[in-house]
C-alpha positions in Angstrom: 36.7 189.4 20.6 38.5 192.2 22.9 35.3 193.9 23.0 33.3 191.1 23.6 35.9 189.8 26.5 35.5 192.5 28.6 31.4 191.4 29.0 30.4 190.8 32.8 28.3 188.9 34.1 24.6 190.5 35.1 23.9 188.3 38.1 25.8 190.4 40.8 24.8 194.0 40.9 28.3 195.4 41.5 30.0 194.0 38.3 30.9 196.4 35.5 29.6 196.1 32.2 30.4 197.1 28.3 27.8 195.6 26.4 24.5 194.0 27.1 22.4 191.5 25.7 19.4 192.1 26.5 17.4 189.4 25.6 19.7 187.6 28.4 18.2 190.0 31.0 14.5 189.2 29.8 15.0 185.8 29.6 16.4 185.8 33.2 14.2 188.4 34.3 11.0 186.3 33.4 12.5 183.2 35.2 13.5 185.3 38.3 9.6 186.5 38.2 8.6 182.8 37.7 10.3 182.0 40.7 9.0 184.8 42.7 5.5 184.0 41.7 5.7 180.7 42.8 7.2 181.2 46.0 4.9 184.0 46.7 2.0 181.3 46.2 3.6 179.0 48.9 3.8 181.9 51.1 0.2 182.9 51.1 -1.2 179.8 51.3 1.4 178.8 54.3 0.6 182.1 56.2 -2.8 183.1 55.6 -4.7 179.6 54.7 -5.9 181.1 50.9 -7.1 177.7 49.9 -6.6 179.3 45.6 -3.0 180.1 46.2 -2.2 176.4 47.5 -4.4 175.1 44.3 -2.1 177.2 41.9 1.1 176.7 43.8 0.1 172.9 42.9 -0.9 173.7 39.2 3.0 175.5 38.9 4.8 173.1 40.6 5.2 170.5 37.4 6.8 173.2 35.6 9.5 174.2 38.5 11.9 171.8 37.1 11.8 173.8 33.7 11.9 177.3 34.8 14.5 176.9 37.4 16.5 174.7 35.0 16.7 177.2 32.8 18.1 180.1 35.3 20.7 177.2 36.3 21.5 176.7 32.8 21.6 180.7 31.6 23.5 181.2 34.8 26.1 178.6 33.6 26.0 180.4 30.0 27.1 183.6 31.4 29.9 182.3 33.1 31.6 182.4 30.2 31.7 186.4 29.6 33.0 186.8 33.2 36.9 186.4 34.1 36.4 186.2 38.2 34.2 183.2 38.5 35.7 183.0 41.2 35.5 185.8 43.4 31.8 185.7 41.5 31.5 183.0 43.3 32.7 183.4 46.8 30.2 186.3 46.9 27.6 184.1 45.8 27.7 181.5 48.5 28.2 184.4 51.3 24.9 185.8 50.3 23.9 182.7 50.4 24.7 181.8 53.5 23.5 184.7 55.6 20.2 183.9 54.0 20.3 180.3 55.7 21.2 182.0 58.9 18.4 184.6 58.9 15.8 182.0 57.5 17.0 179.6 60.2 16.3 182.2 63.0 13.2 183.0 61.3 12.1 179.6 61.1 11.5 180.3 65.3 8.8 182.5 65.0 7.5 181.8 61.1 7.2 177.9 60.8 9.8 175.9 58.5 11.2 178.7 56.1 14.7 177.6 56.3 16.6 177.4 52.9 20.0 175.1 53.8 20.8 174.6 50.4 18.7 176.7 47.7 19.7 178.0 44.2 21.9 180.6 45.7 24.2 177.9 47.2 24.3 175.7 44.0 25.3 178.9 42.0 27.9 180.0 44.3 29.5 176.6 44.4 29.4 176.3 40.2 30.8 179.7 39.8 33.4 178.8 41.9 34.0 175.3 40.6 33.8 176.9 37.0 36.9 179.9 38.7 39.1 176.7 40.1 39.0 174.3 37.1 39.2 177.0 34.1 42.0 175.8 32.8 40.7 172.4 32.5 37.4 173.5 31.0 38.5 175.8 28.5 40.7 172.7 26.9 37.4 170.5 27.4 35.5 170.5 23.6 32.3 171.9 23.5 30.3 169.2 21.8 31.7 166.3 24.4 31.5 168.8 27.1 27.7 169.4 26.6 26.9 165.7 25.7 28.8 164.6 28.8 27.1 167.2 31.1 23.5 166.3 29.8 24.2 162.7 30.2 25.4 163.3 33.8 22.3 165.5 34.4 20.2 162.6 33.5 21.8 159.9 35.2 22.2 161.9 38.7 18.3 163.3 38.8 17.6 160.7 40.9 19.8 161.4 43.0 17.1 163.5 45.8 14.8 161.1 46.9 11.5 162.8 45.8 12.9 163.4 41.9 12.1 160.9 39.1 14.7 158.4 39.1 15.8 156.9 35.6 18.6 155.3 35.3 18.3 153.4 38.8 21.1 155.8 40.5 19.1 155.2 44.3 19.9 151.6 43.5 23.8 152.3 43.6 23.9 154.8 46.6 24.2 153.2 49.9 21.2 153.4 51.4 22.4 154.6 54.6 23.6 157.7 53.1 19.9 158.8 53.2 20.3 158.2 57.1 23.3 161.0 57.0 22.0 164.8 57.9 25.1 166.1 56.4 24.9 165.0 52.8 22.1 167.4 51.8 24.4 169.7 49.6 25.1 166.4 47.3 21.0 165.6 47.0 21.3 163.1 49.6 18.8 163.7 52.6 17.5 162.0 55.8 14.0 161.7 56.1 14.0 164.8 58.8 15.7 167.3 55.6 13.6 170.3 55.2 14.4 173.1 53.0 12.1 175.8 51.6 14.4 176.2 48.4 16.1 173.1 47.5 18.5 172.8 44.4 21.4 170.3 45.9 24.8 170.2 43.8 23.3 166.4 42.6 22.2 167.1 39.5 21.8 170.6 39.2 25.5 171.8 39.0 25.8 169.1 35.5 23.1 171.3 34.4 24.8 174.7 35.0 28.1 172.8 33.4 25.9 172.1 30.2 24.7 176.3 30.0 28.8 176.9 30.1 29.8 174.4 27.3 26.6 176.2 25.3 28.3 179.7 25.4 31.3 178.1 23.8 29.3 178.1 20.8 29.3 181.7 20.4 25.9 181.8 18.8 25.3 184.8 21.0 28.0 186.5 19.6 26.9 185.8 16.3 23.1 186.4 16.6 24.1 189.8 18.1 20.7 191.6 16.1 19.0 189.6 18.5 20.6 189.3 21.3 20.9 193.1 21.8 17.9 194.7 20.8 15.5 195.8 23.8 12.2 194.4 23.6 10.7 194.0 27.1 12.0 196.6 29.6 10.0 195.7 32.9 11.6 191.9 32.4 14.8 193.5 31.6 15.0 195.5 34.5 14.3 192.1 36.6 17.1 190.3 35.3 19.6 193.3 35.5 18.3 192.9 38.9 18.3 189.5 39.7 20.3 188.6 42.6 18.6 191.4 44.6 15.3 190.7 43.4 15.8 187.1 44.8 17.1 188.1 48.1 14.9 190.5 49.2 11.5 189.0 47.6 10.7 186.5 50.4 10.7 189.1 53.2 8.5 191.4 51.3 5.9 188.7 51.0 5.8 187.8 54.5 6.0 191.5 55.3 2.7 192.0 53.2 0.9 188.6 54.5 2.2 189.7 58.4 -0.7 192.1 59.1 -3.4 189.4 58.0 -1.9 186.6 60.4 -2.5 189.2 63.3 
């Protein structure tokens, strides 16, 4: 377990590691490309009019929830081989927030492309949550833990106005909340709320809580054959990668659709 302790986790570039998994970094690498794809759809058709990329952007969009669920959830996973979550963290959310600032000034001369509360944000606020309440979560078993976070997902989907609702959670929430322009972290939004990567602390953090009561069950520990083993090296290279591949994959994209709008 010393060994295994003194695991990292891949999301920041700057962290130090002893062992990987990399079936970890494909997995994450094929949902960072997922998300690159997608947004690189919405891009093209919002800058250059391509009528096929707004078609396929609409074809992906169902299946958002799922790929971006499950970097929230593997994100949460590996929050249990770091011991800084958080410092992990803090970092996080300060990338996170220059990226609001620059997209907000960008917005002035590119149409709408702020992001005021993407996935950046909610993963720099549950790394942090995860850092502050340790003590408390480590005690918490990992079967009522996982059940509880599910269940919590569930009931607080419906939280953001334009997700399914199923449990009837609008119904409970003052409805002049949704009249509030400052409630957007918690999936609460005014009419006016725009952002071009939304994933608001309502109910994607319960989701991220779920992915760090799944590590407690050490299965990757104990399926280390295959866990470890190298199989796809362009996707592993992408989720070695990831934060940096996120950050800097927007502005490539409008610096390769800029010429055409001229």
């Amino acid at each position: 377990m010393e060994k295994e302790q003194q695991i990292a986790n891949t999301l920041l570039p700057d962290e130090k590691i002893k062992i990987r998994y990399a079936l970890l970094d494909e997995i994450r690498g094929f949902l960072v490309l997922c998300m690159v794809v997608y947004h690189g759809l919405l891009s093209v058709y919002s800058l250059l009019g391509i009528k096929t990329a707004d078609t396929l952007f609409d074809f992906f969009t169902p299946s958002v929830p799922f790929f971006a669920g499950g970097f929230i959830c593997l994100s949460g996973m590996m929050c249990g081989f770091s011991h800084s979550n958080l410092l992990r963290g803090v970092k996080c959310f300060a990338v996170a927030i220059v990226i609001t600032i620059v997209t907000v000034l960008g917005s002035e001369f590119m149409g709408d492309i702020a992001i005021r509360f993407g996935i950046l944000h909610l993963l720099g606020f549950s790394m942090m949550f995860c850092g502050l309440f340790n003590f408390a979560l480590k005690r918490t078993n990992k079967w009522a833990g996982l059940i509880i976070a599910i269940a919590l997902f569930i009931v607080f989907y419906g939280v953001p106005n334009d997700y399914p609702d199923f449990v009837g959670i609008r119904n409970i929430i003052p409805t002049q909340w949704y009249l509030n322009k400052n409630l957007y972290p918690l999936g609460i939004t005014a009419p006016s709320f725009y952002s071009a990567d939304y994933f608001p602390i309502f109910p994607w953090f319960f989701l991220f809580l779920a992915g760090y009561f799944l590590f407690k069950f050490g299965f990757i520990q104990r399926f280390e054959k295959i866990f470890k083993p190298k199989r796809i090296k362009p996707l592993g290279f992408l989720g070695r990668h990831a934060l940096i591949i996120y950050i800097v994959h927007q502005p490539i994209i409008y610096l390769i659709c800029a010429p055409f709008t001229l």
